[in-house]
N, C-alpha and C positions, 0 to 999 in steps of 0.2 A: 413904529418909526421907519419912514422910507432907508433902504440901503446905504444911499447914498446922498448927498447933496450939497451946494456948494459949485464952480467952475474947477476947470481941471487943473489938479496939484490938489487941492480942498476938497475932494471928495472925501466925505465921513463914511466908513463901512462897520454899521451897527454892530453893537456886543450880539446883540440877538440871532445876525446875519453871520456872525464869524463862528459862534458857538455850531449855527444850527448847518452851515459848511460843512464842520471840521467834525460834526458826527461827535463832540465830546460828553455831549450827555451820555451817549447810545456808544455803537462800534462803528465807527466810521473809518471809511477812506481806506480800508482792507487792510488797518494797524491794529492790532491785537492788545486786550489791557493786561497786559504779561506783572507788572512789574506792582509791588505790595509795596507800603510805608518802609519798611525795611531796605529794601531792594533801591528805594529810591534815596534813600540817606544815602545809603550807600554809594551813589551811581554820584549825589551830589558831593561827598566828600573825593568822589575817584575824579571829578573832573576841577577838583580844586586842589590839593596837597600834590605837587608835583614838583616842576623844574622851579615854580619860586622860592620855596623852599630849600630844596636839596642842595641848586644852584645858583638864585640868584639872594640866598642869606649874603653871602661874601659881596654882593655887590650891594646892596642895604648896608653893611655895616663900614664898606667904603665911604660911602653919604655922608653918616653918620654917626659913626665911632659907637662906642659904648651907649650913648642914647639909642642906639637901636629897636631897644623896646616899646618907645615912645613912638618912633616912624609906624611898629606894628600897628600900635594899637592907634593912631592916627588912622590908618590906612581900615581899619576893622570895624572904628565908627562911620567912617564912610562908607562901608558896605552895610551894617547895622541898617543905617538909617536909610539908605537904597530899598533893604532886604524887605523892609515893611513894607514897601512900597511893592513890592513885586508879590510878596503873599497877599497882601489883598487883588493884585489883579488877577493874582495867578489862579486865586481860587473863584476868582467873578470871569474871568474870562480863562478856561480852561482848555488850551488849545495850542498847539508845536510851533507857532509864529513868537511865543512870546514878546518879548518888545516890541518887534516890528508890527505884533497885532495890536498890540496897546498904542501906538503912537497911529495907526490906522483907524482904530476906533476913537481918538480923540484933537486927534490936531489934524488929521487930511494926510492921504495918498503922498503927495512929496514928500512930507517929513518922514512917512514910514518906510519911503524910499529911502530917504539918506541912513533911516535908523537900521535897514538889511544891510545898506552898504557900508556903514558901522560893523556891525556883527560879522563883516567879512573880517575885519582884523579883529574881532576879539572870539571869534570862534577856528575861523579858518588860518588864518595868520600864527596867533596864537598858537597852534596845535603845531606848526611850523617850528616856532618860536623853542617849545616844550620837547618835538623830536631832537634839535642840536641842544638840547642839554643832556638829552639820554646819551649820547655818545661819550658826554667824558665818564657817564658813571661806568657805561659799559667795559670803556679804557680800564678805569679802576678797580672792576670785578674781574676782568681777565688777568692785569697784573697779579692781582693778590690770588686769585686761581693758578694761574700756570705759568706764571713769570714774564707773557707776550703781551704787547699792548699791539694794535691796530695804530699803521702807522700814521703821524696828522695829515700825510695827504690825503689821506681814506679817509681821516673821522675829524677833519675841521674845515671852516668857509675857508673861502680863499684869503678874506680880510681877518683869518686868524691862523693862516701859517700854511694853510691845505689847499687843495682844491676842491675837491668834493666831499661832504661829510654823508657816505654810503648809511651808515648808521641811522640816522635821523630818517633817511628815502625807506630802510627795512623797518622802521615800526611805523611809519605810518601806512605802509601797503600789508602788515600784516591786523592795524587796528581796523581797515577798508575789510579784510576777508574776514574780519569776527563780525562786524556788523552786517553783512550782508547774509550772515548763515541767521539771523533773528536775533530778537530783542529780549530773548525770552535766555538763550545762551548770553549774549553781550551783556544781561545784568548781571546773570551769575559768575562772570567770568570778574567785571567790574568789583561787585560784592567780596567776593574772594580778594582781591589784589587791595581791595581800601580797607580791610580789617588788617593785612600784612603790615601795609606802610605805617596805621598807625602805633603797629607795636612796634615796627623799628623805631620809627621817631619817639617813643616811649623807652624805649631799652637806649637810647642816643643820650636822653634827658637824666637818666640815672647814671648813667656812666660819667655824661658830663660833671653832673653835681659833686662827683666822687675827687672831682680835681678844682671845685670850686676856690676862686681866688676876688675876695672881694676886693683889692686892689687893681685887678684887671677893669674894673667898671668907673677907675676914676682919673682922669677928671671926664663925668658923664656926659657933660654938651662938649665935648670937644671942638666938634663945628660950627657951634652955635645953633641959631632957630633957621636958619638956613640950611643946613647939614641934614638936620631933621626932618626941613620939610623934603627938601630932594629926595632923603631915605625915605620918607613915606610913599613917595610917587613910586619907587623901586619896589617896595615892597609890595604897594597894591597888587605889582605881578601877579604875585604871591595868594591872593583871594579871588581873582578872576575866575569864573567858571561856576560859581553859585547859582548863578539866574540860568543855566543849564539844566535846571529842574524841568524850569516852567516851559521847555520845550519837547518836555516828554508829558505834556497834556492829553494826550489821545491815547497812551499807549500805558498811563495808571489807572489802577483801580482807585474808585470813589477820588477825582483830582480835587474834586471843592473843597474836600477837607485835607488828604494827604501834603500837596503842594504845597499848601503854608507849614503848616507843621514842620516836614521836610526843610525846609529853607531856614528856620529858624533856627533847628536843632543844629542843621551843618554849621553855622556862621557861629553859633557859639561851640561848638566840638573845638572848630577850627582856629577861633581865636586864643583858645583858651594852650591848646598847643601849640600854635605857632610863639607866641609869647614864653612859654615853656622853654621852647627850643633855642629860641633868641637870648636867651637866660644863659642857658646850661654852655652853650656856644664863646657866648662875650666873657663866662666866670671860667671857663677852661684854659680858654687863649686870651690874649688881649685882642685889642681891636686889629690893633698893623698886624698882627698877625693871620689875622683870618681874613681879611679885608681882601679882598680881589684873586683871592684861593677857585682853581679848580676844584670840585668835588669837596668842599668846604668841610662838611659834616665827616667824611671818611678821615678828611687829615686833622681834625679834633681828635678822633675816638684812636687814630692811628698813634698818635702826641702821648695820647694818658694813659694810652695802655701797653706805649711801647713794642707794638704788636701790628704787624697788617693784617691778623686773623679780623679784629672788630671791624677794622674800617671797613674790606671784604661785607663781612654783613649789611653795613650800611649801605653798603656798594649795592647789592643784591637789592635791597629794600627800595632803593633808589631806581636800581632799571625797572623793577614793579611797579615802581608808584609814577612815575612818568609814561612808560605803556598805558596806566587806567588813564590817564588823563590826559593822553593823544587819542584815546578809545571816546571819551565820555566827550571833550570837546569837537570832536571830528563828528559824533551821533546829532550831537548840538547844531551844526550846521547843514547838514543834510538838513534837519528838521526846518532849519528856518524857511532855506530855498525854498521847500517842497510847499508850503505856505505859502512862498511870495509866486511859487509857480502856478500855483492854484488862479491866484490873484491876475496870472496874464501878463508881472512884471516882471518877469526871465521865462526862458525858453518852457514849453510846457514837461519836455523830458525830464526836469525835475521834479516831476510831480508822480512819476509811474511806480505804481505797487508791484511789484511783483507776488501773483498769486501765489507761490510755490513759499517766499522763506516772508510774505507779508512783510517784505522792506523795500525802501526803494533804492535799487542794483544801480543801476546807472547813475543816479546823481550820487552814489557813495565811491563810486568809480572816479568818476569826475573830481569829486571833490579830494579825493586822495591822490591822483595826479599831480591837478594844478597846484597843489599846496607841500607838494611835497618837493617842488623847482628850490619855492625860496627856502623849505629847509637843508637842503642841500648847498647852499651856496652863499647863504645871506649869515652874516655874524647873530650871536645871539642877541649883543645890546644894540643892536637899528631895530630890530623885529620886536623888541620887547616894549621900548618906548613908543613907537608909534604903535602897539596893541594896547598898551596905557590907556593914553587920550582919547583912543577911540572908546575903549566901554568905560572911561568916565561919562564921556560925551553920551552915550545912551544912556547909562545910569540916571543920570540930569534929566534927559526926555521923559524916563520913566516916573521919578517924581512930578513933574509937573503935569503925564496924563492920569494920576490920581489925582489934580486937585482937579482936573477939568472933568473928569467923570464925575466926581463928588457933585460938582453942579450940573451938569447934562443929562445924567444917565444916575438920581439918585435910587431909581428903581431897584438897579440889579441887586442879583442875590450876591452879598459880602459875607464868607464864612466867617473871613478875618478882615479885621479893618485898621487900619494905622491908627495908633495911640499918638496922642498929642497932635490930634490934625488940629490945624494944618501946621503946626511946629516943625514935626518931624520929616513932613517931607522938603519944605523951604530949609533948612537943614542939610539934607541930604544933597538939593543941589549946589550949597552953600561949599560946601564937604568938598564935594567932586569937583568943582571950579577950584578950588585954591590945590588942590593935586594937580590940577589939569597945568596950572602955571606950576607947578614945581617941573614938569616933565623941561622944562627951556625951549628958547624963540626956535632953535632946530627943528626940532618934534611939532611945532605948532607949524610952521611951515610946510613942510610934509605932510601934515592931516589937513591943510588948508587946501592942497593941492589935488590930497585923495580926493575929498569932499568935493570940489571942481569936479573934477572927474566923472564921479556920483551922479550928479546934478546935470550934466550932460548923456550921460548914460540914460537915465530917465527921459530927462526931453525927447530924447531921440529911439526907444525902444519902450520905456515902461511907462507912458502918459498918452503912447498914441495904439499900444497893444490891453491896455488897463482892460480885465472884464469888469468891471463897473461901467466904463467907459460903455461899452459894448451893454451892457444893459439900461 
């Protein structure tokens, strides 16, 4: 199959052509395959269990009262049925673009433009998003440590009491200096910190239980089916950063099979606990209770044990498990750019290995800078909704380039392949549009306008620099 073909925006860039680029059968592009089936659960739970949980439960159960568990697991079929979608490509096309290569190989150059420009809020954004939530917990481990909190001019936006939230700027310049020393340290460092979080969130679940009040969960739809779905849009937060796998294609051992596998296991690990916790949470406290709480989870365990010693833990647990997943989301985006830079559709300095730690220096530089402006400065709930919609809106892409690979491209080798096709993927976008209107006309606005933006940005640098183009 030619490369490419099609007018420009429509240029198709072959699974064949994007594999045999990206070195991922082989060693390609001076990335090292550092990282085992293990390593890489790992890396996908540390770029998922973070500020959705720790921070935005209380804003989920705002939504939706004690239904809250319902939002979850709304929100967790919608990734489910995404997730299929992504182990089959992840393992037929195994390579660090993830989506934005899948919507390259199957709908044309523009759309895998908008879909990079997507993944800028649901990797870069997002990790933004994750660093102002590590700051209240931080607030919270320091009080229950030494009695001092960092004052909210230091550690909140300015549209939440403060000016600059310093907090949020030092972990994501310290998650830039882990991954620039290797991938080989950033797993193990990930690994470590996502086996921590989920025993805090375990020891959280038992403690809760211990105060369970089955009155607290009633009356369950308080909001009604409105409430519920708003909470589910909230909660998706909460599961962002799963398809994070599939842009560590180049850099796993054996990906055609690992990646799926990997992707599975996390999304059930991770449902099965976040639901857990959403339990243990809503039967501790009542809903108004926890409903729009700082550090939600700390002032439960703070409540039933009478004690700042627990919450402190969770505190602890909590600046861990936001650190892996300003770490693992921040890896994520590097990864993409370096893909799109390949491609000729951003600067090519995104694309430079550095021989010495086999990572690329400069675009992790880069992208820890600029992304560290709006965690410094922007409230958590503008950043987190407009990171919402956007990886709905790729999520969507991504189902519909399996049904079109299914007929273009039935050749490729599928380790894994979506059950109940084409069911499950028309499903999934089904899933992800009815979240995507939960987000409100606000949020749609704002990603109308990103998108604008996008689509200009291309015309004017990524359609007329394209190497397709040029070949």
């Amino acid at each position: 199959m030619p490369p490419s073909s099609g007018p420009s925006g429509l240029r198709i860039k072959s699974p064949d052509l994007l594999v045999a680029e990206s070195g991922a059968d082989l060693e390609g592009n001076g990335l090292k395959r550092s990282m085992g089936l293990f390593q890489l659960v790992c890396f996908g739970i540390g770029a998922i269990v973070g500020t959705g949980i720790f921070v935005g439960l209380s804003d989920t159960v705002a939504e939706a009262g004690p239904a809250v568990l319902v939002s979850f697991v709304l929100a967790a079929l919608t990734c489910v049925f995404t997730a299929f979608s992504f182990a089959e490509l992840g393992g037929a096309i195994p390579v660090s673009g993830s989506s934005y290569s899948y919507a390259y190989a199957a709908l044309g150059e523009r759309t895998a433009f908008l879909v990079g420009w997507c993944l800028l809020l649901e990797y870069g954004i997002s990790a933004s998003a994750v660093a102002v939530g590590w700051g209240q917990y931080l607030n919270e481990l320091l009080g229950s440590l030494i009695g001092w909190e960092l004052p909210a001019a230091l550690s909140s936006p300015p549209g939440d009491g403060g000016i600059v939230n310093i907090p949020a700027v030092v972990v994501m310049l310290l998650a830039a200096l882990l991954l620039v020393r290797g991938i080989r340290e950033s797993a193990r460092a990930t690994a470590a910190m996502a086996v921590l979080k989920i025993a805090i969130l375990i020891l959280f679940c038992v403690i809760g239980f211990t105060a369970f009040r089955d009155g607290n969960l009633s009356p369950f739809a308080s909001e009604g089916i409105a409430g519920i779905t708003s909470g589910a849009s909230v909660a998706f937060f909460s599961y962002i950063g799963f398809d994070a796998i599939t842009t560590a294609g180049e850099e796993v051992r054996n990906p055609r099979r690992n990646i799926p596998i990997a992707i599975m296991i996390c999304i059930g690990v991770v449902t099965v606990l976040y639901c857990l916790v959403a339990v243990a949470a809503i039967g501790a406290l009542s809903s108004d209770q926890v409903a729009d709480q700082p550090a939600a989870l700390s002032l439960i365990v703070n409540r039933v044990t009478d004690s700042t010693l627990g919450g402190g833990v969770i505190a602890f647990g909590a600046v861990v498990a936001i650190a892996s997943v300003v770490l693992a989301v921040m890896y994520g985006q590097t990864r993409i750019l370096m893909s799109m830079s390949r491609d000729g559709l951003v600067p090519r300095i995104f694309e430079r290995i550095s021989p010495r730690t086999s990572t690329p220096v400069a675009n992790t530089g880069i992208v820890a800078v600029v992304f560290a402006i709006p965690a410094a400065v922007v409230p958590l709930d503008v950043v987190m909704n407009l990171t919402t919609i956007g990886t709905l809106a790729v999520m969507a892409v991504v189902n519909v380039c399996v049904m079109v690979l299914r007929r273009t491209r039935p050749d490729l080798p599928r380790r894994f392949r979506v059950p109940l096709f084409p069911l499950s993927p028309v499903l999934g976008i089904g899933f992800c549009v009815y979240l995507m209107y939960g987000t409100g006309l606000a949020t749609w606005l704002q990603f109308a306008g990103f998108l604008l933006v996008g689509a200009l940005v291309y015309a004017v640098y990524g359609r007329r620099r394209s190497a397709l183009r040029s070949a």
